[in-house]
C-alpha positions as CSV (number, residue, x, y, z in Angstrom):
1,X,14.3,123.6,21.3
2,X,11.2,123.9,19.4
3,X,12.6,128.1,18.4
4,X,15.9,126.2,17.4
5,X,14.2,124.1,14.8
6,X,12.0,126.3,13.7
7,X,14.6,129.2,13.0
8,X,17.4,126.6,11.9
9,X,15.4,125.1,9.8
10,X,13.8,128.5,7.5
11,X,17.3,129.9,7.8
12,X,19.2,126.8,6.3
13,X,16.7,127.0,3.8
14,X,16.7,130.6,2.8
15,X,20.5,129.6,2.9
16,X,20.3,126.9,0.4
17,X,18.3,128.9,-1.7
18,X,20.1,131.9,-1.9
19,X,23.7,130.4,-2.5
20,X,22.3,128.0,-5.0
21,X,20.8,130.8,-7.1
22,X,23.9,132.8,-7.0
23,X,26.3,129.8,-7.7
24,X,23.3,129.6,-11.2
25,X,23.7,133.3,-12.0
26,X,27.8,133.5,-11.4
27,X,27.6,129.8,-13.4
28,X,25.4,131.2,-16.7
29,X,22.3,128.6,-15.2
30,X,23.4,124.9,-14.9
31,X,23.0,122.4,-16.8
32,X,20.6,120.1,-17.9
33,X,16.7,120.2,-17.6
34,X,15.0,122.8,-14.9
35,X,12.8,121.1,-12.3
36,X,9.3,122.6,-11.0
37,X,10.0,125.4,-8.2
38,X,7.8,123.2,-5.8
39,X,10.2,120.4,-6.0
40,X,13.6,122.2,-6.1
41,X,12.1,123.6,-2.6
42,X,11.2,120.6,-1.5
43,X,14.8,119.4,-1.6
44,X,16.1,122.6,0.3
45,X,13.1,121.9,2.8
46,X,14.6,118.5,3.4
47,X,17.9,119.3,2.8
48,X,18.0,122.2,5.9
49,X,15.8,119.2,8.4
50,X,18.9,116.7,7.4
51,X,21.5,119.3,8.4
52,X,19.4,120.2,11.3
53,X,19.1,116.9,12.7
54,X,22.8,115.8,11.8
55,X,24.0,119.0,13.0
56,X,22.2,118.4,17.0
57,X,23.7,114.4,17.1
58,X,27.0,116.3,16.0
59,X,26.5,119.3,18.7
60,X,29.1,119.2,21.5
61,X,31.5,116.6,20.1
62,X,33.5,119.1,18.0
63,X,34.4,121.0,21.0
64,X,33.2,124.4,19.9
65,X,30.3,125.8,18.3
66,X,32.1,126.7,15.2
67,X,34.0,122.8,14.8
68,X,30.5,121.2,15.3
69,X,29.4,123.5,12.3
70,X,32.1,122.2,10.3
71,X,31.8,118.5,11.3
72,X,28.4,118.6,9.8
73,X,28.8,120.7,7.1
74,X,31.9,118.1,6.2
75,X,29.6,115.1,7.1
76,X,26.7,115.7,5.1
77,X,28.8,117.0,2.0
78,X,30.5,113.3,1.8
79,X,27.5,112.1,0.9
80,X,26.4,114.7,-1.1
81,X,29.5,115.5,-3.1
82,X,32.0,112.6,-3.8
83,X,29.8,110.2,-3.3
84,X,27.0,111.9,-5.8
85,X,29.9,112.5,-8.0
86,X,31.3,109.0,-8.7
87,X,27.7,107.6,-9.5
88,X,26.6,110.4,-11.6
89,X,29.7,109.1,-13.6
90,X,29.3,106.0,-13.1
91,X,25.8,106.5,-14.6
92,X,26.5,108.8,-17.6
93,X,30.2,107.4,-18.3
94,X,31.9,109.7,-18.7
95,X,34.0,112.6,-17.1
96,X,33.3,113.7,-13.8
97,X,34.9,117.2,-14.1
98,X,31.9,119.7,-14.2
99,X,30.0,117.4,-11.3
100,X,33.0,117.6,-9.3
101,X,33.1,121.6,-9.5
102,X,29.6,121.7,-8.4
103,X,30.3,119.2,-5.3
104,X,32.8,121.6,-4.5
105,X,30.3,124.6,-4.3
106,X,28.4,122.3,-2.1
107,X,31.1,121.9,0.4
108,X,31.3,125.8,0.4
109,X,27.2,125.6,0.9
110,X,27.1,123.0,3.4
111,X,29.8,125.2,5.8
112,X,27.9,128.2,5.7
113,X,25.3,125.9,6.8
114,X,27.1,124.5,9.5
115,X,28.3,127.5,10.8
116,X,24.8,129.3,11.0
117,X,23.4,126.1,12.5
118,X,26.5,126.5,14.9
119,X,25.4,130.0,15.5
120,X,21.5,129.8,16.2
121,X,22.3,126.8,18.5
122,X,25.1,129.0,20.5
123,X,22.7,132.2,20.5
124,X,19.7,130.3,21.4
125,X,21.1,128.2,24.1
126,X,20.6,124.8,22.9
127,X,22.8,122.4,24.7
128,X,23.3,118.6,24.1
């Protein structure tokens, strides 16, 4: 268990990293001010031990690997996408659009997520 989370956890966040960066470079950078490097890791850190522990309370209910991916790629992006979305504009006022394109990567993100979390869990051996 202990190689699951270790692995799961690096990997989700190389992961995050990786697709966020190339959602900024295919986006022309996003918008708004840029935060430290220390802190934008520090949400991918706790971003990858979220999906890690949502994704083993969600292992075996899906029934498959790959559907238990999904169910927590698609759990953790409600929180993280409409949810962000409607009090970001709630917030600011005003339109929602380009918030609601980048919630949308997110839910692309989160399932790739899922399905590698899936995938170590399947390869590894970790049952529920």
């Amino acid at each position: 268990m202990l190689r699951f989370l270790l692995l799961a956890v690096f990997s989700s966040v190389l992961l995050l990293g990786t697709a966020t960066l190339a959602f900024d470079a295919l986006d022309g950078g996003s918008f708004g001010r840029r935060l430290d490097g220390s802190v934008v890791l520090g949400g991918w850190l706790l971003e990858a031990m979220a999906l890690t522990a949502l994704f083993l309370l969600i292992q075996g209910r899906g029934g498959s690997w790959w559907l238990d991916g999904l169910l927590t790629a698609g759990l953790a992006w409600i929180f993280r996408g409409p949810v962000l979305v409607l009090q970001v504009a709630e917030v600011l006022g005003g339109s929602s659009g380009r918030w609601w394109q980048l919630s949308q990567q997110w839910l692309l993100i989160y399932a790739l997520c899922g399905l590698l979390l899936a995938f170590l869990a399947r390869q590894l051996g970790v049952r529920r």
